[in-house]
C-alpha positions in Angstrom: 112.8 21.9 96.9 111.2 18.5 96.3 109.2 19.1 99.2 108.0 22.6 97.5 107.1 20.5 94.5 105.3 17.9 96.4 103.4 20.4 98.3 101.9 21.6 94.8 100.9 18.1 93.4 99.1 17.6 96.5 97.8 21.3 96.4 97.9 21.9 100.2 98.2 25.2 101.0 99.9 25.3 104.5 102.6 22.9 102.7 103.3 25.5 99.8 103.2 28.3 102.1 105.8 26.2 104.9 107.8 24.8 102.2 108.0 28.7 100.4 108.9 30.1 103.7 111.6 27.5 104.6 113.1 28.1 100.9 113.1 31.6 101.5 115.0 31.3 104.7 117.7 29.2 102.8 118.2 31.8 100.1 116.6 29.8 97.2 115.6 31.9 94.4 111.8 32.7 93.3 113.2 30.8 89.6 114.6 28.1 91.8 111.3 27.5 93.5 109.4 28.3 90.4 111.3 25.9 88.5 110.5 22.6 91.3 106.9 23.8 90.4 107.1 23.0 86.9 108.9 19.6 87.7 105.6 18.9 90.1 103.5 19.5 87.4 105.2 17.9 84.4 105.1 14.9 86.5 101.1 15.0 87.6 100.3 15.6 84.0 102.3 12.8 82.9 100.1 11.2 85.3 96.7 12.5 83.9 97.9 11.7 80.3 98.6 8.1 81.0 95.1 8.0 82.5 93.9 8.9 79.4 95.6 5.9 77.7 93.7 3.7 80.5 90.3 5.3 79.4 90.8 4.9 75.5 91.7 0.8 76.1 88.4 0.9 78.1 86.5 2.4 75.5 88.2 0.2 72.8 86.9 -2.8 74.7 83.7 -2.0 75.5 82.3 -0.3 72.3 83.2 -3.6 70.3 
C-alpha cells in the first residue's frame, strides 16, 4: 500500500500499474488502494503549499 502511494507521488506508470497488480493479487480493495492515493497526495500537496510559504518570504524580501 505505501508503495501504491509512492508510485503516484512519483507518477510512474509501470510503478502504479505493478504496485495495483500486486494489491490486487493480495485481495486489497479498490477503496483500500484508492484511499493510499489520497494519503500520497495530501502529503505532495502539503509539499507544494509549504513551497508557497518559501515563495511569499522571497517576495517579501525582495520587493522591500
Amino acid at each position: 500500500m505505501i508503495a501504491l502511494a509512492v508510485s503516484h507521488v512519483v507518477q510512474c506508470p509501470y510503478c502504479i500499474e505493478a504496485y495495483t497488480r500486486d494489491g490486487l493479487q493480495k485481495g486489497i480493495e479498490k477503496s483500500e488502494m484508492m484511499e493510499a492515493v489520497h494519503v500520497g497526495a495530501a502529503i505532495r500537496s502539503g509539499a507544494s503549499l509549504v513551497h508557497g510559504v518559501q515563495m511569499m518570504n522571497v517576495y517579501d524580501k525582495l520587493s522591500m
